[in-house]
C-alpha positions as CSV (number, residue, x, y, z in Angstrom):
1,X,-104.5,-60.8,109.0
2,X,-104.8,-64.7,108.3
3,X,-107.3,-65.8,105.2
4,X,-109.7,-67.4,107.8
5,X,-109.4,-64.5,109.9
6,X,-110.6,-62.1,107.1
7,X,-113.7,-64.6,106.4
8,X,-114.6,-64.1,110.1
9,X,-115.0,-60.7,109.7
10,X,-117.1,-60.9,106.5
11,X,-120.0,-62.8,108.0
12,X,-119.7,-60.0,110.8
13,X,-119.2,-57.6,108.3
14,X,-123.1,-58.7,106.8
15,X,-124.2,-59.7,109.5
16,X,-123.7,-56.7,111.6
17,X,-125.3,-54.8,109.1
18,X,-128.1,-56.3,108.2
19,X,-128.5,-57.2,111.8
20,X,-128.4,-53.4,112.8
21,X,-131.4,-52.8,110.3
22,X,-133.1,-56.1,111.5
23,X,-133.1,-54.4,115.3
24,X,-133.7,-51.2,114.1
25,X,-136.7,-53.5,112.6
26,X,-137.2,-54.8,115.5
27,X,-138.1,-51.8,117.6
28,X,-140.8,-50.6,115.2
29,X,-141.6,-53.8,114.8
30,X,-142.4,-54.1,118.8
31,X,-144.4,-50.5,118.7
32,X,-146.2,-52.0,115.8
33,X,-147.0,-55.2,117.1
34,X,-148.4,-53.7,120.5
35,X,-150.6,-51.3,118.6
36,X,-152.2,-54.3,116.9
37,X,-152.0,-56.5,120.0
38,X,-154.4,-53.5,121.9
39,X,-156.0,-52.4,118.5
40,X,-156.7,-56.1,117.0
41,X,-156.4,-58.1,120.0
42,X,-155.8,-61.6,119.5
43,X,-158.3,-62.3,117.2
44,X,-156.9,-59.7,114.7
45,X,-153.9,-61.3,114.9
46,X,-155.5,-64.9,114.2
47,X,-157.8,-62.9,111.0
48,X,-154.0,-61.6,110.0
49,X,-152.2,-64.7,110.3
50,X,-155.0,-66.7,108.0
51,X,-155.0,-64.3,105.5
52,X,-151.2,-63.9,105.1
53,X,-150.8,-67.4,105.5
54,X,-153.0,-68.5,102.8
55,X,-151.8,-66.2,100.5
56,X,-148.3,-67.6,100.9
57,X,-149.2,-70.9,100.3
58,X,-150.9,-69.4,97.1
59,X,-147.6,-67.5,96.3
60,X,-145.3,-70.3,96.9
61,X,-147.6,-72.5,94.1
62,X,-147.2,-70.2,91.6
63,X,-143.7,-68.0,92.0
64,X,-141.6,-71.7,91.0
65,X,-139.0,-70.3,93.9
66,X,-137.5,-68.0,91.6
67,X,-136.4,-65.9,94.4
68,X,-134.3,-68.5,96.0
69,X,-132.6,-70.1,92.4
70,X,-132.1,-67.0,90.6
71,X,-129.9,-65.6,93.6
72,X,-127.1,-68.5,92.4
73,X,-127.6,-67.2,88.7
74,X,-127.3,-63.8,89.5
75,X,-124.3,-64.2,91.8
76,X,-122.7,-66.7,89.1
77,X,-123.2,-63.7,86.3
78,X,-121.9,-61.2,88.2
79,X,-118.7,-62.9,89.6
80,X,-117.1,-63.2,86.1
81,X,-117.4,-59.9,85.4
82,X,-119.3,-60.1,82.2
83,X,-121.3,-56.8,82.2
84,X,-123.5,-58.6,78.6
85,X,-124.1,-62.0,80.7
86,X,-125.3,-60.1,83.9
87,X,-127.6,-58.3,81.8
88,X,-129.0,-60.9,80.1
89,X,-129.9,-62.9,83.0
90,X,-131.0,-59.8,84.6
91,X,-133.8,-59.3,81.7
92,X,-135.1,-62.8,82.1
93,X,-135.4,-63.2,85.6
94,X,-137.5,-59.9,85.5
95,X,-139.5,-61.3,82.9
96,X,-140.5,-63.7,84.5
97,X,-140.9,-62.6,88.0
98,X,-143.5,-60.5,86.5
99,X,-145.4,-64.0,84.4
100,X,-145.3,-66.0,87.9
101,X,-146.4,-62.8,89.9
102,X,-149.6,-62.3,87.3
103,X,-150.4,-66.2,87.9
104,X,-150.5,-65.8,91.5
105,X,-152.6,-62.7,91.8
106,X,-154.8,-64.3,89.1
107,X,-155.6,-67.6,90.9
108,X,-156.1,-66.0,94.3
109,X,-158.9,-64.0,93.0
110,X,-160.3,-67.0,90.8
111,X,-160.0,-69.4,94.0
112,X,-161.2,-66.9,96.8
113,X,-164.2,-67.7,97.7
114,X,-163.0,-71.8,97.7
115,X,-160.1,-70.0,99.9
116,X,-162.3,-67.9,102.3
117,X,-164.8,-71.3,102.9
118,X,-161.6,-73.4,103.9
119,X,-159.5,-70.9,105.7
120,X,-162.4,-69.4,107.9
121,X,-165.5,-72.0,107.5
122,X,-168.0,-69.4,105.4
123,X,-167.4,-66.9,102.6
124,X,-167.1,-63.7,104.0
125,X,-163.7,-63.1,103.5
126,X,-163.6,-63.6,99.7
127,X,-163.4,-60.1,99.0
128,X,-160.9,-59.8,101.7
129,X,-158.5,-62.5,99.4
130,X,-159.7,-60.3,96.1
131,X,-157.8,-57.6,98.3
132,X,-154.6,-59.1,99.1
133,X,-154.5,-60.8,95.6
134,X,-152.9,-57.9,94.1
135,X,-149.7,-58.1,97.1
136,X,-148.7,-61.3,95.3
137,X,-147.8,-59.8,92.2
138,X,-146.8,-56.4,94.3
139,X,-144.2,-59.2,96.5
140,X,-143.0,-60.9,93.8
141,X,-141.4,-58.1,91.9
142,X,-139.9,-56.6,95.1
143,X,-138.7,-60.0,95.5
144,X,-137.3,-59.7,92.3
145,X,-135.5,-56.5,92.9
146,X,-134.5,-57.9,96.4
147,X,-132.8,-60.5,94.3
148,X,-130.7,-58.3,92.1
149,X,-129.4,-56.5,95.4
150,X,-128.5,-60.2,97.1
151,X,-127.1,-61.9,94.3
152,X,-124.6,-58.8,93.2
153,X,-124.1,-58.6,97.8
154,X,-125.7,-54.6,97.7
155,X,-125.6,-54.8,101.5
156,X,-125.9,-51.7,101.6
157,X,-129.1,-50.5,99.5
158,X,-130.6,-53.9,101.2
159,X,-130.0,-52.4,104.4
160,X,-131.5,-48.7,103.7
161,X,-134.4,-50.3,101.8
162,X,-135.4,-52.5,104.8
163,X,-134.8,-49.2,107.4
164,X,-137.0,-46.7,105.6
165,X,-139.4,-49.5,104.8
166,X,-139.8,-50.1,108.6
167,X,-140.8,-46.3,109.5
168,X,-143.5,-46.1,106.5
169,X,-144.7,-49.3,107.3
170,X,-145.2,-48.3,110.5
171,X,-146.8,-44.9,110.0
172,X,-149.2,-46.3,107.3
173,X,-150.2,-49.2,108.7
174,X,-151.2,-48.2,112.7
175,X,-153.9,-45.4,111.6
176,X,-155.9,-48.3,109.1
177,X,-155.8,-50.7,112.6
178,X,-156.5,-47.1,114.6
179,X,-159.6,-46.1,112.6
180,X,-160.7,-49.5,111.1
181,X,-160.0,-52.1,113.0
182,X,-160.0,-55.8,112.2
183,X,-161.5,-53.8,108.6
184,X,-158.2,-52.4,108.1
185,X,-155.8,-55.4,108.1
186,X,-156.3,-56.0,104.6
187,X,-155.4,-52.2,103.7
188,X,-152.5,-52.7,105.9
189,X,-151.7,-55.8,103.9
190,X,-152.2,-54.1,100.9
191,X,-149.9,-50.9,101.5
192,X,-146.6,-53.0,102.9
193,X,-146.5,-54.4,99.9
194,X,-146.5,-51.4,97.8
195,X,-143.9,-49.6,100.0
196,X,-141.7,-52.4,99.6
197,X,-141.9,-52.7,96.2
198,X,-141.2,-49.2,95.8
199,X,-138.2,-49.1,97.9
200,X,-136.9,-52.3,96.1
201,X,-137.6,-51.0,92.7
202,X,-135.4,-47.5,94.0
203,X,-132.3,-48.9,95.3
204,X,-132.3,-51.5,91.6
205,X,-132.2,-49.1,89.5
206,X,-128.8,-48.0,91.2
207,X,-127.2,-51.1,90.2
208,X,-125.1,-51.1,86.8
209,X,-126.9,-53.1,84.7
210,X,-126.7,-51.9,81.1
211,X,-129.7,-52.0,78.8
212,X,-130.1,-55.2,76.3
213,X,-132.7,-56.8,74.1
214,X,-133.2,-60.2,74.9
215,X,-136.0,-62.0,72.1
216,X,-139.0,-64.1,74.0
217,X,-137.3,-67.6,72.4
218,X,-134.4,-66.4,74.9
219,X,-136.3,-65.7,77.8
220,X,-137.6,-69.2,77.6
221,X,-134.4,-70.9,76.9
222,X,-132.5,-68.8,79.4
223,X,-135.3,-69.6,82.2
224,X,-135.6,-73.0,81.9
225,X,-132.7,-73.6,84.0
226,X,-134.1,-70.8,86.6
227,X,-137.7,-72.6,86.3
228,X,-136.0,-75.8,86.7
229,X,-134.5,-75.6,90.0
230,X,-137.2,-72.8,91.5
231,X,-139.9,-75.5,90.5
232,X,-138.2,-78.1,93.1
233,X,-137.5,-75.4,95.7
234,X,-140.9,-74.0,95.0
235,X,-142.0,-77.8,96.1
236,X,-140.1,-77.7,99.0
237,X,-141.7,-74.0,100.5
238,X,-144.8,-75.4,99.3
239,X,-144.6,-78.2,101.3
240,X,-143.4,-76.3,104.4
241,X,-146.1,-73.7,103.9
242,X,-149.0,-76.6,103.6
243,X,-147.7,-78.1,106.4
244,X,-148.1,-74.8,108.7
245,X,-151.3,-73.9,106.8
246,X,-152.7,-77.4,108.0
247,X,-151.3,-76.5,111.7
248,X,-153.0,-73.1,111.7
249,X,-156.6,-74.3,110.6
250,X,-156.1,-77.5,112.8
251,X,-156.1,-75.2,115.9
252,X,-158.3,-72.7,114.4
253,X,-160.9,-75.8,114.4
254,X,-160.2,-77.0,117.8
255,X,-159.1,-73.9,119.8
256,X,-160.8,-71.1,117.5
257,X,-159.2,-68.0,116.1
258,X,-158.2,-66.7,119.0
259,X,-155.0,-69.9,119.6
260,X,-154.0,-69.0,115.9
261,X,-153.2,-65.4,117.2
262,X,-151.7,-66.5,119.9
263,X,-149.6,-69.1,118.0
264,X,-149.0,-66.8,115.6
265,X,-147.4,-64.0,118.2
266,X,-145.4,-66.7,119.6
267,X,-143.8,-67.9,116.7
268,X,-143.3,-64.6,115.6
269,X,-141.1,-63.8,119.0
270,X,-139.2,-67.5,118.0
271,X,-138.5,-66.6,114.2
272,X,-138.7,-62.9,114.0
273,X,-136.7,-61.6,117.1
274,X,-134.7,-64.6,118.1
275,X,-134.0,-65.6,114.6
276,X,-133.2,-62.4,112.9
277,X,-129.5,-63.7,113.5
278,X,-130.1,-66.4,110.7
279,X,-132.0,-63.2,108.8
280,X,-129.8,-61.1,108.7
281,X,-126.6,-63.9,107.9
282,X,-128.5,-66.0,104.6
283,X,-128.2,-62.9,103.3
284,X,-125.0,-63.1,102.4
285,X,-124.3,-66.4,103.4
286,X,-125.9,-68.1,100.5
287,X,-124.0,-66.2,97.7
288,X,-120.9,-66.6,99.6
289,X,-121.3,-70.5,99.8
290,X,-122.4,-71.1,96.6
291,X,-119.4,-69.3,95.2
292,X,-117.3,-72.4,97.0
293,X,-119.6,-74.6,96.4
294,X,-117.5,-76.9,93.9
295,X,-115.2,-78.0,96.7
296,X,-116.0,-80.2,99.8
297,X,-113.0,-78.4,101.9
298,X,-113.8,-74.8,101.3
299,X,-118.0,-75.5,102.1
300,X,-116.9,-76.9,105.0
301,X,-114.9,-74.1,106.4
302,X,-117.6,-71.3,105.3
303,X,-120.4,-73.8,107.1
304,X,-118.3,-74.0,110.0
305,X,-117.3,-70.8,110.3
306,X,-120.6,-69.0,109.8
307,X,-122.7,-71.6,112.1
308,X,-120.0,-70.5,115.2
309,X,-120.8,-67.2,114.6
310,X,-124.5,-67.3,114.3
311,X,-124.3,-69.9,117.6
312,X,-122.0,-67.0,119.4
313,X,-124.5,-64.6,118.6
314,X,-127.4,-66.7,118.9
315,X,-127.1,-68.3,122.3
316,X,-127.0,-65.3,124.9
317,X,-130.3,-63.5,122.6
318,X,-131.9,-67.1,123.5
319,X,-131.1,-66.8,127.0
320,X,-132.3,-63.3,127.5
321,X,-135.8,-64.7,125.9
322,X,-136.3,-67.7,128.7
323,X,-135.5,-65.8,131.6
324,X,-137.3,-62.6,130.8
325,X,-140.2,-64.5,128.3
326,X,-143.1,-63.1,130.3
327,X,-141.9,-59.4,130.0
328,X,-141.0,-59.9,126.8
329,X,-144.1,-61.0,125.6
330,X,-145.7,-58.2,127.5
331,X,-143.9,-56.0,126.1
332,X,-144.2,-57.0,122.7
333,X,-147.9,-57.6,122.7
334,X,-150.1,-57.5,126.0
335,X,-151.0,-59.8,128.7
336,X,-154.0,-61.5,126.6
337,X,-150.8,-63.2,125.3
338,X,-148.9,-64.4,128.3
339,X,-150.6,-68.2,127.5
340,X,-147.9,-68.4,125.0
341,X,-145.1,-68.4,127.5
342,X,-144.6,-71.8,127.5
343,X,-144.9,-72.5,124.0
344,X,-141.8,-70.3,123.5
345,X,-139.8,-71.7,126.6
346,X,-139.4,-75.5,124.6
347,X,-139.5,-73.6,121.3
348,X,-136.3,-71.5,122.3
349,X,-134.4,-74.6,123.7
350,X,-135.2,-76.1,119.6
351,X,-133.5,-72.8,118.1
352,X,-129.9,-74.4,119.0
353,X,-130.4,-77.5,117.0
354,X,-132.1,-75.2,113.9
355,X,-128.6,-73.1,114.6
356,X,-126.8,-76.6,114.2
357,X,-129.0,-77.9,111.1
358,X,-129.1,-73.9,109.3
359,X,-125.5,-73.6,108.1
360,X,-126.1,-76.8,106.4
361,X,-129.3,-77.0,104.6
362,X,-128.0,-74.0,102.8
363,X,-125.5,-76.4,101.2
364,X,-128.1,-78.6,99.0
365,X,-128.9,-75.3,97.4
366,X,-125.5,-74.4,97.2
367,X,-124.8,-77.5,95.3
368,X,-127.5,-77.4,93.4
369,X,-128.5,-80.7,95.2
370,X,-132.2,-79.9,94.9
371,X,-134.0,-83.9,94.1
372,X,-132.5,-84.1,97.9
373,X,-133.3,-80.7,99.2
374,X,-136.8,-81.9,97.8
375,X,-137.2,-84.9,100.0
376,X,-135.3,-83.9,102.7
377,X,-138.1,-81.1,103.1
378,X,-140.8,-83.6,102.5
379,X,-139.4,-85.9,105.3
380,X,-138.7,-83.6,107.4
381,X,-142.8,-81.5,106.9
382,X,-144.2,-85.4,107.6
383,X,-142.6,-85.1,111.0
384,X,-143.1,-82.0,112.0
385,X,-146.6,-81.9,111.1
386,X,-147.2,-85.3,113.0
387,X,-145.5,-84.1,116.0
388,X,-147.3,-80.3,115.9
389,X,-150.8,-82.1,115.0
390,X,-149.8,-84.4,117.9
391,X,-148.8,-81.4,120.3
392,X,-151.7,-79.3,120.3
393,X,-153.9,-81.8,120.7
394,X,-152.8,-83.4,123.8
395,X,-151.1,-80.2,125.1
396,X,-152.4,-77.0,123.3
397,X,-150.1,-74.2,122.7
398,X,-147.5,-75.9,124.8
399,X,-147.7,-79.2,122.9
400,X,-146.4,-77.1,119.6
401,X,-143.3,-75.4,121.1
402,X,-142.5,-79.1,122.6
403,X,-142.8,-80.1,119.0
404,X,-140.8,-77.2,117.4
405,X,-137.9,-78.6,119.8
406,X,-138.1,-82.6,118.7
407,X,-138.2,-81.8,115.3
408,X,-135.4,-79.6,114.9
409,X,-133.7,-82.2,116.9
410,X,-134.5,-84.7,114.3
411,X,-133.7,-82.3,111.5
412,X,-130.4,-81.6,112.9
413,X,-129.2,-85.3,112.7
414,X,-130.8,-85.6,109.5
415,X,-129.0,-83.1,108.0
416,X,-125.6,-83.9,109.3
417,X,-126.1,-87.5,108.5
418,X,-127.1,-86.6,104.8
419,X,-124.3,-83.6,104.0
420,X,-121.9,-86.0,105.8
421,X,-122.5,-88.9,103.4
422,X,-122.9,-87.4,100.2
423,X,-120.3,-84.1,100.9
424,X,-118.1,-85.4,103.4
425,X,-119.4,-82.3,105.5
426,X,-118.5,-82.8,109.3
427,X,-118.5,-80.4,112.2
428,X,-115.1,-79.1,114.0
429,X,-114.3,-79.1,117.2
430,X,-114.6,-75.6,118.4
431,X,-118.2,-75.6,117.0
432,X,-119.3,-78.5,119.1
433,X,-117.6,-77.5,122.1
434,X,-119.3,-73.9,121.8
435,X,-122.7,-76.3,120.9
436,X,-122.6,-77.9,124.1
437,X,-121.4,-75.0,126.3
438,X,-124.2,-72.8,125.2
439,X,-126.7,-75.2,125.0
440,X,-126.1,-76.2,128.6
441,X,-126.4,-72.5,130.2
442,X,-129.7,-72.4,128.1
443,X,-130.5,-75.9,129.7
444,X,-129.8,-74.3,133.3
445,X,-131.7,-71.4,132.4
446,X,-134.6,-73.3,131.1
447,X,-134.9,-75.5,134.4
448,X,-134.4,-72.4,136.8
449,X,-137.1,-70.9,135.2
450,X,-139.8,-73.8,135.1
451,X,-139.0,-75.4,138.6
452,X,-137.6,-72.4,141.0
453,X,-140.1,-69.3,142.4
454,X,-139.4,-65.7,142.3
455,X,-136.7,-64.3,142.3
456,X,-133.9,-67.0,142.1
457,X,-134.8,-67.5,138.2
458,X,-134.0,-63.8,137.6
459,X,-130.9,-63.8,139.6
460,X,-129.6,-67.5,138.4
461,X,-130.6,-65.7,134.7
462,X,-128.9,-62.3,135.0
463,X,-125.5,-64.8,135.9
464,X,-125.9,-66.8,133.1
465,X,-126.4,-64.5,130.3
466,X,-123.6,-62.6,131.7
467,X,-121.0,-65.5,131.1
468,X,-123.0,-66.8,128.0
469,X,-122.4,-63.3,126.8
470,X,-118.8,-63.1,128.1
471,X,-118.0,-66.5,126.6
472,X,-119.3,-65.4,123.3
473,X,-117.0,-62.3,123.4
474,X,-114.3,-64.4,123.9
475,X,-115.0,-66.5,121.5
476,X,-115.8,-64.0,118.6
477,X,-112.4,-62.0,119.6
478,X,-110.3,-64.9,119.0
479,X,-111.7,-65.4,115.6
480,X,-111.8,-61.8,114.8
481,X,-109.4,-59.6,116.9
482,X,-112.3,-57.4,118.1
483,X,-109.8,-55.4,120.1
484,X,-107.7,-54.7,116.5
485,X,-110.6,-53.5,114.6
486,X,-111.6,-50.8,117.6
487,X,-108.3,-49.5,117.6
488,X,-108.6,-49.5,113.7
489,X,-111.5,-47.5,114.3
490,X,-110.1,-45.5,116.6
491,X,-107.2,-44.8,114.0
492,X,-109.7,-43.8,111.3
493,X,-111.3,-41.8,113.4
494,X,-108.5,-39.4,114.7
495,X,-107.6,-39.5,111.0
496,X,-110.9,-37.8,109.8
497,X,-111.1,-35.4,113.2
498,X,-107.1,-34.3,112.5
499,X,-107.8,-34.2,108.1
500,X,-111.0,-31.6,109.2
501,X,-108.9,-29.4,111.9
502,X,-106.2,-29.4,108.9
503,X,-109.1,-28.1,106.3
């Protein structure tokens, strides 16, 4: 098996993984989601939306994106080998996870009745911020323990933690919205975070970290460069997080509660279902690029590689979503959300070019590059606020997915044209030929189902994503040799039925 052949099959190795838990995900996420969409309605989901948005932008001022930048010290530590240098930087970034989490939970309940008044026009929901204050120091350690299992690539707890955190979640959370109502979002808010803290906190303490004193003078010195660089990328998510705060109380104003539920769902479909390929692949993607990070040549190959297969994967999910959209909402939600249909058509079509601009944005961060990751997010939030500001005024819901596509458009040229001149990044061939391919049966899909009637969109559709799908197989067998790993599979398997008939 060639070198590039066995780097293939790590990114499918994560990816299928971490993809398996993010469908299993999925499906309670889908009996969860229609429980709230009959329970809540789409005015629950706005209330939801508000709060949990608000508290992120909170959360993103105050945890200096020590999430993100410790996973490069982490992986760093734990690639030499040096049990004493893991540990140490282990201790810190605990430490401090816990000092930014405290500062976030702090100001929310100082600031929430200012918060309630600007997120919902009165005060009524300061106690409901009081409430979720608490989940941002609750997230942050999780987030902290989620970090020691990414940066030292614990697929494997990762993925149990986020399976058994799905069935709890789901259990605890539909009886609040069952017997409470719009009253028990906040609960519900309240106990996800603790479940997934405890979960986190389970699977590290499995890892083998060994106890060590580190003195307070340390903790400072050691986290400056942590601080540093989470400080910029905290910048960056604030930014982003502003920017879609803005968007949600700009069509709360003109379109009322009710559009931000509705925007809300249908962005949830785009980045949640659809884009649980990208989920489930930064996982490991980011340790695994940073680790080449120091040479041009080898980031090129693990960009390349990894955005063909999350393109591969990718494009036959998107084309299931625009030919079956209206089902798919309904069965997601409810038909009190089918308005949101066309938002996701144009919004789908934009996934492509975020596929395109994903692999490399994670390269800036790789690099350490972060005065340019800092204004490339600050050019690129101008623009896609504009243009979503823009959208729903002149076309409502439909206006935003429109806007979704254009700027990831934008953002992909940006991108390339920045990695290309400072890394000498470029794409290969056999990712913009599979670029192009895909993109156009999505294209054919996306004008059969806008301009044709019932049924020729189904039956054009069921044709497509069968050769988008069969094209992908292709694809992904000649970079992995599918048909070798089932008969290795096969192998292992008549070996462990033939070692139990001998026992």
């Amino acid at each position: 098996m060639s070198e590039q052949q066995s780097s293939y099959r790590q990114i499918m190795k994560a990816t299928s993984i971490l993809g398996g838990v993010k469908v299993f995900q999925i499906i309670i996420g889908i009996i969860r989601s229609k429980f709230i969409a009959v329970l809540l309605g789409p005015l629950g989901m706005g209330i939801s939306g508000l709060l949990t948005s608000t508290s992120g932008f909170i959360a993103a001022l105050t945890n200096f994106g020590l999430s993100t930048s410790a996973v490069k010290d982490i992986s760093a530590a734990h690639s030499t080998g040096n049990e004493t240098r893991l540990a140490i930087v282990a201790k810190v970034f605990r430490r401090w996870v816990w000092v930014t989490g405290l500062l976030g939970a702090l100001l929310t309940v100082v600031l929430s009745p200012w918060l309630s008044e600007i997120t919902f026009g009165n005060r009524d929901y300061t106690f409901a911020f009081i409430g979720i204050s608490i989940t941002l120091l609750l997230n942050q350690i999780s987030d902290g323990q989620g970090v020691m299992l990414r940066g030292m690539r614990q697929i494997s707890y990762m993925a149990q933690a986020g399976v058994i955190g799905s069935i709890i979640g789901l259990f605890t959370t539909i009886p609040l919205y069952y017997f409470y109502g719009v009253k028990g979002i906040v609960p519900g808010i309240i106990v996800t975070s603790i479940t997934t803290l405890v979960l986190t906190w389970y699977y590290a303490q499995k890892l083998d970290i060994k106890p060590i004193f580190v003195s307070k003078a340390r903790t400072i010195t050691e986290g400056k460069g942590m601080l540093k660089m989470g400080f910029m990328i905290s910048l960056s998510s604030l930014i982003t997080l502003g920017a879609s705060y803005i968007v949600r109380i700009f069509v709360s104003n003109i379109g009322g509660i009710d559009q931000v539920g509705l925007y809300s769902a249908g962005f949830a479909i785009i980045n949640t279902y659809v884009g649980m390929v990208f989920t489930a692949m930064a996982t490991d993607y980011y340790p695994r690029l940073s680790a080449v990070a120091h040479s041009n040549k080898e980031s090129q190959n693990v960009m390349n590689q990894q955005a063909e297969i999350a393109l591969l994967i990718l494009a036959p999910i998107i084309i299931v979503f625009l030919v079956f959209i209206n089902w798919v909402v309904i069965l997601f939600y409810s038909t009190k959300f089918l308005p949101v249909t066309a938002m996701i058509y144009w919004a789908a079509l934009g996934m492509f070019f975020k596929a395109a601009s994903w692999s490399i944005s994670f390269l800036f961060l790789a690099k350490g590059a972060i005065k340019l990751l800092f204004w490339n997010e600050i050019i690129t939030n101008a623009y896609l606020l504009g243009l979503n500001l823009l959208g729903y005024y002149y076309l409502g819901l439909t206006g935003l997915g429109l806007s979704f596509l254009v700027a990831y458009f934008l953002y992909s040229i940006q991108v390339y044209l920045v990695a290309k001149i400072k890394f000498e990044f470029s794409f290969n061939p056999s990712f913009i030929k599979i670029f192009f391919i895909q993109l156009g049966l999505a294209l054919i899909s996306f004008m059969a189902v806008k301009f044709m009637n019932n049924p020729y969109p189904y039956i054009i559709g069921v044709v497509l994503i069968a050769f988008s799908s069969w094209y992908s197989f292709i694809e992904l067998d000649k970079r992995l040799d599918i048909k070798a790993i089932l008969i290795g599979i096969k192998n292992r398997f008549k070996q462990s039925r033939n070692a139990g008939k001998r026992e």
